[in-house]
PDB file of N, CA, C and O in Angstrom, chain B, residues numbered from 101:
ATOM      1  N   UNK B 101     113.149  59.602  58.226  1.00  0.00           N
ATOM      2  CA  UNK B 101     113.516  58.202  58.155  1.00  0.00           C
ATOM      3  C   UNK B 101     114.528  57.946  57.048  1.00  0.00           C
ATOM      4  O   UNK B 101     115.383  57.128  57.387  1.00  0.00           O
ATOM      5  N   UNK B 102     114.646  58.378  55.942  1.00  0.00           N
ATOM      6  CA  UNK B 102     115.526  58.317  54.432  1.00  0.00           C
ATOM      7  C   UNK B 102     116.685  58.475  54.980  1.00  0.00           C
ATOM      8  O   UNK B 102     117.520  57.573  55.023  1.00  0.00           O
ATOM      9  N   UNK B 103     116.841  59.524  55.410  1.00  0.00           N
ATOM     10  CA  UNK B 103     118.036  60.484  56.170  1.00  0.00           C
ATOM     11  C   UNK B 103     119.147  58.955  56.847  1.00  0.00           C
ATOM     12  O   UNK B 103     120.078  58.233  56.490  1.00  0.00           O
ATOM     13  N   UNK B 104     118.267  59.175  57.948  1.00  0.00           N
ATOM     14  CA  UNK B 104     118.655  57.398  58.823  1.00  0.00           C
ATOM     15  C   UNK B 104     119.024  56.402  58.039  1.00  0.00           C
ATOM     16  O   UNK B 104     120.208  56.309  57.715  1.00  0.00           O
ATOM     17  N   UNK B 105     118.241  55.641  57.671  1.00  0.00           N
ATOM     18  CA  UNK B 105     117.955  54.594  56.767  1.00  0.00           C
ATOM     19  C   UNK B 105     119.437  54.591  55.929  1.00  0.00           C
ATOM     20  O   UNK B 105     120.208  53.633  55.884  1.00  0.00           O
ATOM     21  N   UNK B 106     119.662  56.121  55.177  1.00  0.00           N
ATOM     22  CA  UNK B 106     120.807  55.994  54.223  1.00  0.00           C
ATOM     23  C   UNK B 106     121.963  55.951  55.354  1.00  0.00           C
ATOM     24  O   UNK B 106     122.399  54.814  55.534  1.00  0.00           O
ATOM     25  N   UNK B 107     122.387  56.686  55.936  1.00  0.00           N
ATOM     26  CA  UNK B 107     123.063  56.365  56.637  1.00  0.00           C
ATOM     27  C   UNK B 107     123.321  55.333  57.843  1.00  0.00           C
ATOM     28  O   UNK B 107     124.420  55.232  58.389  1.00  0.00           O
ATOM     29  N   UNK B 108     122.135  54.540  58.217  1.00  0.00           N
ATOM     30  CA  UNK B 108     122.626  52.795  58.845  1.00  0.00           C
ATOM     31  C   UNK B 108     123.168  52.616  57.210  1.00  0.00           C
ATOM     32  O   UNK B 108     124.367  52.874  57.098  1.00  0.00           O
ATOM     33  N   UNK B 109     122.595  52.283  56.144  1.00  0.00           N
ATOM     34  CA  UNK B 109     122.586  51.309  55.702  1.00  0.00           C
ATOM     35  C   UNK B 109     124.065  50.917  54.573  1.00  0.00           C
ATOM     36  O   UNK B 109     124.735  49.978  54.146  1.00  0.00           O
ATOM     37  N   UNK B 110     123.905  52.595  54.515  1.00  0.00           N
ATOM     38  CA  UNK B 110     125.579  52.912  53.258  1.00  0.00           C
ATOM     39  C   UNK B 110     124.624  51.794  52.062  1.00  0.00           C
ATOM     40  O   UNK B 110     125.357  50.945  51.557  1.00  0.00           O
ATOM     41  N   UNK B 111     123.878  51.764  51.831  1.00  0.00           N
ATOM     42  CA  UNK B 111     123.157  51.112  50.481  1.00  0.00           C
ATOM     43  C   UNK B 111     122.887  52.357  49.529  1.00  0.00           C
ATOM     44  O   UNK B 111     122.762  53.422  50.134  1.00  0.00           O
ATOM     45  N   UNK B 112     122.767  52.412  48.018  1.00  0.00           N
ATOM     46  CA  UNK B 112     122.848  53.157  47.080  1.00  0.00           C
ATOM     47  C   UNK B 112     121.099  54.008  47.479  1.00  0.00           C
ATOM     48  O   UNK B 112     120.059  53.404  47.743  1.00  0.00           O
ATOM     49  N   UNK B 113     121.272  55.342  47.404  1.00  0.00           N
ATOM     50  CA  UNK B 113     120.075  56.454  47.725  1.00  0.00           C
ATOM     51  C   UNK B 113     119.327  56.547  46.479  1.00  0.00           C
ATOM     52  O   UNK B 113     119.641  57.005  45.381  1.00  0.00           O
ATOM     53  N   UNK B 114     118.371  56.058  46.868  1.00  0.00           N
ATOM     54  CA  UNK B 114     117.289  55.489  45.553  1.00  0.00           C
ATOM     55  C   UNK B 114     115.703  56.264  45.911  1.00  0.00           C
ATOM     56  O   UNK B 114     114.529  56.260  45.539  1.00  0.00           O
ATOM     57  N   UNK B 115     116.428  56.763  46.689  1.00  0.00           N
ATOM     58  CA  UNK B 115     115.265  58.097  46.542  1.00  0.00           C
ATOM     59  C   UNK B 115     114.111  57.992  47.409  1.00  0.00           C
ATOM     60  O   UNK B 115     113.694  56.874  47.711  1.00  0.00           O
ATOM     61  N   UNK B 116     113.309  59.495  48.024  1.00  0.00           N
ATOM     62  CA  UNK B 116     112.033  58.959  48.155  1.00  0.00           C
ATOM     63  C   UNK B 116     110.509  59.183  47.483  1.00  0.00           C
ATOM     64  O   UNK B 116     109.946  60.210  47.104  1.00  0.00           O
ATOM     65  N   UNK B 117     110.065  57.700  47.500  1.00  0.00           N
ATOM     66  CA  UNK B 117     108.471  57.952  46.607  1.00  0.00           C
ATOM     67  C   UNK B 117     107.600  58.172  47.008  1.00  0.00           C
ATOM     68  O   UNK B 117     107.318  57.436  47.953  1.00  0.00           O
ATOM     69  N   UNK B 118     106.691  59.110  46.711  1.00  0.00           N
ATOM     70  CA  UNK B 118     105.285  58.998  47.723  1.00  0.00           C
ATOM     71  C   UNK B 118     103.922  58.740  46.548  1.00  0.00           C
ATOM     72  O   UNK B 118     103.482  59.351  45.574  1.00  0.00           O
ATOM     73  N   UNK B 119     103.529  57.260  47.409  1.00  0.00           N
ATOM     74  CA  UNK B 119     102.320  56.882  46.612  1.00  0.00           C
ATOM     75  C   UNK B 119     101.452  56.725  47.179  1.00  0.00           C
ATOM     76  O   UNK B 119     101.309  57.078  48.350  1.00  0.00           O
ATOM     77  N   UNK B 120     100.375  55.964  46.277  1.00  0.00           N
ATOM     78  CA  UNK B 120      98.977  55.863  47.699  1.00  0.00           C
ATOM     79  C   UNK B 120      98.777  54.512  48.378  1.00  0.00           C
ATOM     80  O   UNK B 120      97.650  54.223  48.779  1.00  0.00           O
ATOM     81  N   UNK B 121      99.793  53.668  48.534  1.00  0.00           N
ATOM     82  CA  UNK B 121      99.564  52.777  49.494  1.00  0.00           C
ATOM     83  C   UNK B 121      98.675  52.441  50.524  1.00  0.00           C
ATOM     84  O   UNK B 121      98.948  52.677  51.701  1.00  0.00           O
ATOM     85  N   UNK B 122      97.477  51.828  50.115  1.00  0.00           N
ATOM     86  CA  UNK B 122      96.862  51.286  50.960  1.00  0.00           C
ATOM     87  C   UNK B 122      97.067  51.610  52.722  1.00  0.00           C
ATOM     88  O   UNK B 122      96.422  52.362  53.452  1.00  0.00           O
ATOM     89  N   UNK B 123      98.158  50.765  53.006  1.00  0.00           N
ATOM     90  CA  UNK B 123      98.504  50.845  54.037  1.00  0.00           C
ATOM     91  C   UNK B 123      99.135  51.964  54.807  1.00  0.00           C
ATOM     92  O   UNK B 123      99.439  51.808  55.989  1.00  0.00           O
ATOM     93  N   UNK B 124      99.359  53.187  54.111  1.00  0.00           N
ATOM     94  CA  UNK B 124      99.716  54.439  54.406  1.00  0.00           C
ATOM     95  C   UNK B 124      98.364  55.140  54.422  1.00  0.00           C
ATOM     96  O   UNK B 124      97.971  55.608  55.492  1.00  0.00           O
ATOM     97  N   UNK B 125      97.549  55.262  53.220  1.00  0.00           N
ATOM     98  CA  UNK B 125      96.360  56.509  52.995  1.00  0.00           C
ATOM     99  C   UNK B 125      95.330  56.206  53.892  1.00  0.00           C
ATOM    100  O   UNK B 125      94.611  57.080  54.376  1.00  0.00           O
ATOM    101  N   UNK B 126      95.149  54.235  54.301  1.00  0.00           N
ATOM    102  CA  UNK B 126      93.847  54.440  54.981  1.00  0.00           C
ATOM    103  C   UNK B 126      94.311  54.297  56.417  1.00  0.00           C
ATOM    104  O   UNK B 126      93.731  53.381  57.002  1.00  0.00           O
ATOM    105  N   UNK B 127      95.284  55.018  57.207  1.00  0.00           N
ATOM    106  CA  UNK B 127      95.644  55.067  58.748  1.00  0.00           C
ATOM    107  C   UNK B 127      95.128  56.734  59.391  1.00  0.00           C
ATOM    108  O   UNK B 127      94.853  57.679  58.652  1.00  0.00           O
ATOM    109  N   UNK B 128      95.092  56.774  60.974  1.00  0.00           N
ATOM    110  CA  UNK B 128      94.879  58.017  61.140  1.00  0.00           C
ATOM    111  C   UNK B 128      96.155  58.664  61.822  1.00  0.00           C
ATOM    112  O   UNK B 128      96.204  59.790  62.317  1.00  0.00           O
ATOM    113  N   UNK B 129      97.100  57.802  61.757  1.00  0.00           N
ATOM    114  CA  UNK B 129      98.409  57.694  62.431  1.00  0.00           C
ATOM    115  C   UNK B 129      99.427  58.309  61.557  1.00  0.00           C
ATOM    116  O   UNK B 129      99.535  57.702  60.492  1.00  0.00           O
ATOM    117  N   UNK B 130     100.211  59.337  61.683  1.00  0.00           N
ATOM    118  CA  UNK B 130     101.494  59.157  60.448  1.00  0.00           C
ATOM    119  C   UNK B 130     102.099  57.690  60.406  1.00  0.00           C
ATOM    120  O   UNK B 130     102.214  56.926  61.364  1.00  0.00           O
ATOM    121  N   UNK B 131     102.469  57.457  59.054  1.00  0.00           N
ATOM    122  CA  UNK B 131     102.946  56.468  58.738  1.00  0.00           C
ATOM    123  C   UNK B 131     104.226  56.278  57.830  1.00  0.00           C
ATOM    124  O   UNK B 131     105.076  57.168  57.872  1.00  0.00           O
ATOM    125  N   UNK B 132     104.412  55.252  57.063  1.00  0.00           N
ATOM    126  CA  UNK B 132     105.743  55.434  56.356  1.00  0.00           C
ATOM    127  C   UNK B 132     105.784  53.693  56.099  1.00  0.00           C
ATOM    128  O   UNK B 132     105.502  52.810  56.909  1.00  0.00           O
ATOM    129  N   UNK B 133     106.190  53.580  54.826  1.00  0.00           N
ATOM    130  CA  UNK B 133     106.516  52.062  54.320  1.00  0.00           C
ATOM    131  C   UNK B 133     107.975  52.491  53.500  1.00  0.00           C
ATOM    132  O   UNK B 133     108.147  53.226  52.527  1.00  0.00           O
ATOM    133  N   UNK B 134     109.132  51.542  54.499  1.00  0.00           N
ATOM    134  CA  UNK B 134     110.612  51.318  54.362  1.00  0.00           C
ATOM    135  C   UNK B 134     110.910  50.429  53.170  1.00  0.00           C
ATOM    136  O   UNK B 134     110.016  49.584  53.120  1.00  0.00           O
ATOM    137  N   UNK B 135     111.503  50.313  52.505  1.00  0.00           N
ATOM    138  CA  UNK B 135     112.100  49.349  51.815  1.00  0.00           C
ATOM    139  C   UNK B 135     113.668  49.448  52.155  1.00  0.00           C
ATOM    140  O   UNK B 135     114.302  50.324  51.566  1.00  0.00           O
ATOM    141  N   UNK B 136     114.307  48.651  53.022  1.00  0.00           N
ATOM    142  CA  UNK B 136     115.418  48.520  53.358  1.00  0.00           C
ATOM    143  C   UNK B 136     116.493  47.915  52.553  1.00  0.00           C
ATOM    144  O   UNK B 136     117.657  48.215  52.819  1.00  0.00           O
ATOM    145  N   UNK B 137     116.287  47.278  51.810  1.00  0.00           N
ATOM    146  CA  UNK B 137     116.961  46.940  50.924  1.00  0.00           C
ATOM    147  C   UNK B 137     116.297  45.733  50.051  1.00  0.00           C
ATOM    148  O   UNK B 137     115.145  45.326  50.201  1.00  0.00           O
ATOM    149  N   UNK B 138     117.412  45.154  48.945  1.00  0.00           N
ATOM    150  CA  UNK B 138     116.604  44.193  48.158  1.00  0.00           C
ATOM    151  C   UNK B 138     116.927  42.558  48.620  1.00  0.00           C
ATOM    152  O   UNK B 138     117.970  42.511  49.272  1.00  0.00           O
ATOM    153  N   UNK B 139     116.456  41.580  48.486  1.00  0.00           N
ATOM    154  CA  UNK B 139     116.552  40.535  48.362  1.00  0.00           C
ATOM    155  C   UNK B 139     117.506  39.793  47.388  1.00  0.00           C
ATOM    156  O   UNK B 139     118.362  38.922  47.544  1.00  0.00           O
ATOM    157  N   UNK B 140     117.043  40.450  46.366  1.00  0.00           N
ATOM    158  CA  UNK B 140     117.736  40.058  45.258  1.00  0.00           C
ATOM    159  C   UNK B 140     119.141  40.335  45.024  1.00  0.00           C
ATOM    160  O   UNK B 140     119.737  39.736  44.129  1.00  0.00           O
ATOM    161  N   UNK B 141     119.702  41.172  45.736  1.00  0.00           N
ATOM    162  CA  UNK B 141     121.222  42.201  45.592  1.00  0.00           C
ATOM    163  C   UNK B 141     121.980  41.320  46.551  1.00  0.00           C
ATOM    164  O   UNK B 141     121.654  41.375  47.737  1.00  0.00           O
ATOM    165  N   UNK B 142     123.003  40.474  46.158  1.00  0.00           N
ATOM    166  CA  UNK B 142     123.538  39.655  46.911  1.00  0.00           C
ATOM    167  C   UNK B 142     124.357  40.430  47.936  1.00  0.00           C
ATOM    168  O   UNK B 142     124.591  39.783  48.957  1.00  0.00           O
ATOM    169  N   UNK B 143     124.678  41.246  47.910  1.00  0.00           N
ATOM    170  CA  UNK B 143     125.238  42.293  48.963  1.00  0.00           C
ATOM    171  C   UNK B 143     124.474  42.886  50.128  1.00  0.00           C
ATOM    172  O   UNK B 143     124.563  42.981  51.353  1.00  0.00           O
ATOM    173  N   UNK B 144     123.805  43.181  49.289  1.00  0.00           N
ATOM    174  CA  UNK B 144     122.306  44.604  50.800  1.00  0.00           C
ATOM    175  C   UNK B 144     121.875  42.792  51.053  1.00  0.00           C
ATOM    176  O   UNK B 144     121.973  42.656  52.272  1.00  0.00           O
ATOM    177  N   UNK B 145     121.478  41.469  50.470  1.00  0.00           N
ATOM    178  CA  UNK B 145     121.005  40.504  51.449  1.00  0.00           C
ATOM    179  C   UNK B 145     121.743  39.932  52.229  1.00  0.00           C
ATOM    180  O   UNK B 145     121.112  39.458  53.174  1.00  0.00           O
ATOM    181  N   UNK B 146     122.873  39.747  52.267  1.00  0.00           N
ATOM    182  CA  UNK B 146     124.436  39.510  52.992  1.00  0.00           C
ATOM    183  C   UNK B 146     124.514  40.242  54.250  1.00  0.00           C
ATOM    184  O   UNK B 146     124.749  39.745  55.351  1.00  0.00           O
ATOM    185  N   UNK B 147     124.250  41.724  53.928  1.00  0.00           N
ATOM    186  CA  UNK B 147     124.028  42.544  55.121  1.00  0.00           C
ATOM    187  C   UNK B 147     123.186  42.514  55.934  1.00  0.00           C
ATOM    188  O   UNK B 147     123.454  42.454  57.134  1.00  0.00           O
ATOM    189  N   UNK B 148     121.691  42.557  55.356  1.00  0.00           N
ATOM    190  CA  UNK B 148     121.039  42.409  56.143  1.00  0.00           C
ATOM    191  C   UNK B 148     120.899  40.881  56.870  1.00  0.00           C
ATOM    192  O   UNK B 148     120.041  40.583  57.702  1.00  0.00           O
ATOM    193  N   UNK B 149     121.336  40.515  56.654  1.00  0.00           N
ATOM    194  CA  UNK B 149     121.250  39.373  57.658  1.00  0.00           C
ATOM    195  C   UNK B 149     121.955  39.236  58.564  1.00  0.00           C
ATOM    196  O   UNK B 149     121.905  38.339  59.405  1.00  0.00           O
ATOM    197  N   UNK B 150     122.928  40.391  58.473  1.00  0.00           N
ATOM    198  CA  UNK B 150     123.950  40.012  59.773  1.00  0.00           C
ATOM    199  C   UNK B 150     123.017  41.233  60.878  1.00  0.00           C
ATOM    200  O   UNK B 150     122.366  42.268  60.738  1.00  0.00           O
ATOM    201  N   UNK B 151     123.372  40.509  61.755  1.00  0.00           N
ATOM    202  CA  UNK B 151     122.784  41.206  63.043  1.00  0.00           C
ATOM    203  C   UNK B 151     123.347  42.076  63.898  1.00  0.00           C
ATOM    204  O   UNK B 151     122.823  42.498  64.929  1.00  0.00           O
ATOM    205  N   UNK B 152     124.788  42.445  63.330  1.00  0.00           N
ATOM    206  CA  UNK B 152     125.372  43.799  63.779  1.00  0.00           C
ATOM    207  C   UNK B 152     124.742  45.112  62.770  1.00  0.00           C
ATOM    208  O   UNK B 152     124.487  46.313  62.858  1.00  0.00           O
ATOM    209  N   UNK B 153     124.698  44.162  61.930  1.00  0.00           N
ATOM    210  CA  UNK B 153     123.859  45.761  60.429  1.00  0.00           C
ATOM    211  C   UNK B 153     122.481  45.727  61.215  1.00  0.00           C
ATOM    212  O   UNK B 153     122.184  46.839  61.650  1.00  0.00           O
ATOM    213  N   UNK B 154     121.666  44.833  61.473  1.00  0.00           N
ATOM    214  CA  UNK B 154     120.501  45.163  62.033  1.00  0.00           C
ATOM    215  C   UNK B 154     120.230  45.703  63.403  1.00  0.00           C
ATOM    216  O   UNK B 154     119.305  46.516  63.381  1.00  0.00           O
ATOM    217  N   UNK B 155     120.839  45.470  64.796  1.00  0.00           N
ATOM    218  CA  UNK B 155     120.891  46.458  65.692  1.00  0.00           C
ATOM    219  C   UNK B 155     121.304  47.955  65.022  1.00  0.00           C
ATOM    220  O   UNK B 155     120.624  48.911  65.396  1.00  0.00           O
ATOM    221  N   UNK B 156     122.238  48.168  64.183  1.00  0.00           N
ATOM    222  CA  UNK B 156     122.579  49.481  63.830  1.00  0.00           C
ATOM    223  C   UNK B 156     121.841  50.210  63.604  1.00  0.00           C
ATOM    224  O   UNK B 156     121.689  51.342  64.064  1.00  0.00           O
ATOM    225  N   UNK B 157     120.792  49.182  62.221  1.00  0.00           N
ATOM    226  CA  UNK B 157     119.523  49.958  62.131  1.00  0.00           C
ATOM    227  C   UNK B 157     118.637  49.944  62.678  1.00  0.00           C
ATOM    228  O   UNK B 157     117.823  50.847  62.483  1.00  0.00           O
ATOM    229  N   UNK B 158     118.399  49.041  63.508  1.00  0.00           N
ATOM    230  CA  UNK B 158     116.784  49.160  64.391  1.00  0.00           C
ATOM    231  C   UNK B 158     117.615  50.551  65.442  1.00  0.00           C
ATOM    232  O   UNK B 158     116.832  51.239  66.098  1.00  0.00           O
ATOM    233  N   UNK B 159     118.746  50.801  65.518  1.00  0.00           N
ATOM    234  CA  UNK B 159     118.830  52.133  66.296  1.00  0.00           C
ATOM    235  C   UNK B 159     119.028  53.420  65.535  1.00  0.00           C
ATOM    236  O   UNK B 159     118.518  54.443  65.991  1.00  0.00           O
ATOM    237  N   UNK B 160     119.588  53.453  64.634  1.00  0.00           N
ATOM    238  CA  UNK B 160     118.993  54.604  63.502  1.00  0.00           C
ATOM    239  C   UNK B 160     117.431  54.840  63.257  1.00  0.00           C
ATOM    240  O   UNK B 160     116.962  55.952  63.499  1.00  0.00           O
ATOM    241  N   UNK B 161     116.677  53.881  62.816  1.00  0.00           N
ATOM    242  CA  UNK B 161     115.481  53.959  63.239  1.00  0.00           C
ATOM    243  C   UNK B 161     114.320  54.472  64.167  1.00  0.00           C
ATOM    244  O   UNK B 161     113.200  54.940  63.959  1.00  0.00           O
ATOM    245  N   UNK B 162     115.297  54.094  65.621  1.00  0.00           N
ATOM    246  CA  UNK B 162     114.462  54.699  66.666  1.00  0.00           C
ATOM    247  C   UNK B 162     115.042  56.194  66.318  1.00  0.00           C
ATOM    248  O   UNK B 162     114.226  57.091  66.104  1.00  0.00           O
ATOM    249  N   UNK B 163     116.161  56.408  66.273  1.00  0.00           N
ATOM    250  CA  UNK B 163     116.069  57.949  66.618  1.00  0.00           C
ATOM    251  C   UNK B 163     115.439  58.296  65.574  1.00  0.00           C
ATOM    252  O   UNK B 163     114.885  59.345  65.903  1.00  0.00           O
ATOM    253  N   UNK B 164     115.142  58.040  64.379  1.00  0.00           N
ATOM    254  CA  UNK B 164     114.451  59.016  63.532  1.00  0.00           C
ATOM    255  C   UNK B 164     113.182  58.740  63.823  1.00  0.00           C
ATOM    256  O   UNK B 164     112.521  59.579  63.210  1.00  0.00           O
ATOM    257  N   UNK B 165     112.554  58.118  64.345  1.00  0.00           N
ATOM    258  CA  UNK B 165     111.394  57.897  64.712  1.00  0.00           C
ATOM    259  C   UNK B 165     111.241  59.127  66.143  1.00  0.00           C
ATOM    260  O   UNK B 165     110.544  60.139  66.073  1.00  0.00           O
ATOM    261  N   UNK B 166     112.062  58.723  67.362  1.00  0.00           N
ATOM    262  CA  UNK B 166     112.240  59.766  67.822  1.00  0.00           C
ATOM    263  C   UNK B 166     112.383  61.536  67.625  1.00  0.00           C
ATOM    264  O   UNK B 166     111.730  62.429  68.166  1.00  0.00           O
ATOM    265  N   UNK B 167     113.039  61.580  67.044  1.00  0.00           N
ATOM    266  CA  UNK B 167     113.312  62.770  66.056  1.00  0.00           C
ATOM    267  C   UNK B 167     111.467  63.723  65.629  1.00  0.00           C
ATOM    268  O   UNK B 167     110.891  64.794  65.816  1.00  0.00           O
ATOM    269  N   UNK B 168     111.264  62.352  64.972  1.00  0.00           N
ATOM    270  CA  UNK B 168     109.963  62.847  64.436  1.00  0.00           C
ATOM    271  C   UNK B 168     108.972  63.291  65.486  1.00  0.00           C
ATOM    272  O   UNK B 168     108.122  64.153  65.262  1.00  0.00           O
ATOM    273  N   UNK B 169     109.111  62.678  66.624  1.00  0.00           N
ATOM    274  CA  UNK B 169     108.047  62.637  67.839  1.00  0.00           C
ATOM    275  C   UNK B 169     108.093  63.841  68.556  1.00  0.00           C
ATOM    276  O   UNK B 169     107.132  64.424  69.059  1.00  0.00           O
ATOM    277  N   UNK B 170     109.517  64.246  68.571  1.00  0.00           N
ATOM    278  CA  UNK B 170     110.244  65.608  69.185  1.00  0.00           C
ATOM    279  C   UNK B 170     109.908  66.665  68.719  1.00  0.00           C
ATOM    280  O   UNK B 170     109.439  67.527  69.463  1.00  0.00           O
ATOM    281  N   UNK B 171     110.032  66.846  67.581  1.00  0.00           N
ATOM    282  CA  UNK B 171     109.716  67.796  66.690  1.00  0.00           C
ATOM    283  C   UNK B 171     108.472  68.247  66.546  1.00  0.00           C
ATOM    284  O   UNK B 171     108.147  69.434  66.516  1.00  0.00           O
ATOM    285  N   UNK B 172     107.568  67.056  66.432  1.00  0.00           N
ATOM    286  CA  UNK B 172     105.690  67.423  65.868  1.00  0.00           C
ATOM    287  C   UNK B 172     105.066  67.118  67.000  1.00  0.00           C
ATOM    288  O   UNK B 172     103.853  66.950  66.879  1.00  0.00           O
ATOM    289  N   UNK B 173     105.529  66.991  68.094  1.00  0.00           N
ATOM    290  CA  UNK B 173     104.417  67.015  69.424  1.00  0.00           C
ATOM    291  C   UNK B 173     105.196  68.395  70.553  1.00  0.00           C
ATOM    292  O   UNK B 173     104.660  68.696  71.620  1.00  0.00           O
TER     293      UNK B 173
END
């Protein structure tokens, strides 16, 4: 997903963290919590609101989601 993500988004690569999120540790599903960008960054919120940046990424998305499905099943 990082992979993707950096490339829809061309936003600065801020790495990935792995913590124990609630919502990640207690699933039986693989999972994953995105932070797509900030709110606060008058730029990444500019973008994301336009809805050509967001089809881009809801299709970067699927394929890495895809990707993942391909691979581990």
């Amino acid at each position: 997903l990082h992979k993707y993500l950096i490339e829809a988004t061309g936003f600065p690569d801020r790495g990935v963290k792995k913590q124990n999120f609630y919502v990640i540790k207690n699933t039986t599903m693989p999972s994953s919590l995105l932070e797509i960008g900030f709110l606060t960054n008058k730029e990444e919120n500019q973008r994301m609101l336009d809805p050509v940046f967001q089809r881009n990424l809801v299709e970067k998305l699927s394929q890495a989601i895809y990707e993942y499905y391909t691979i581990n099943n």
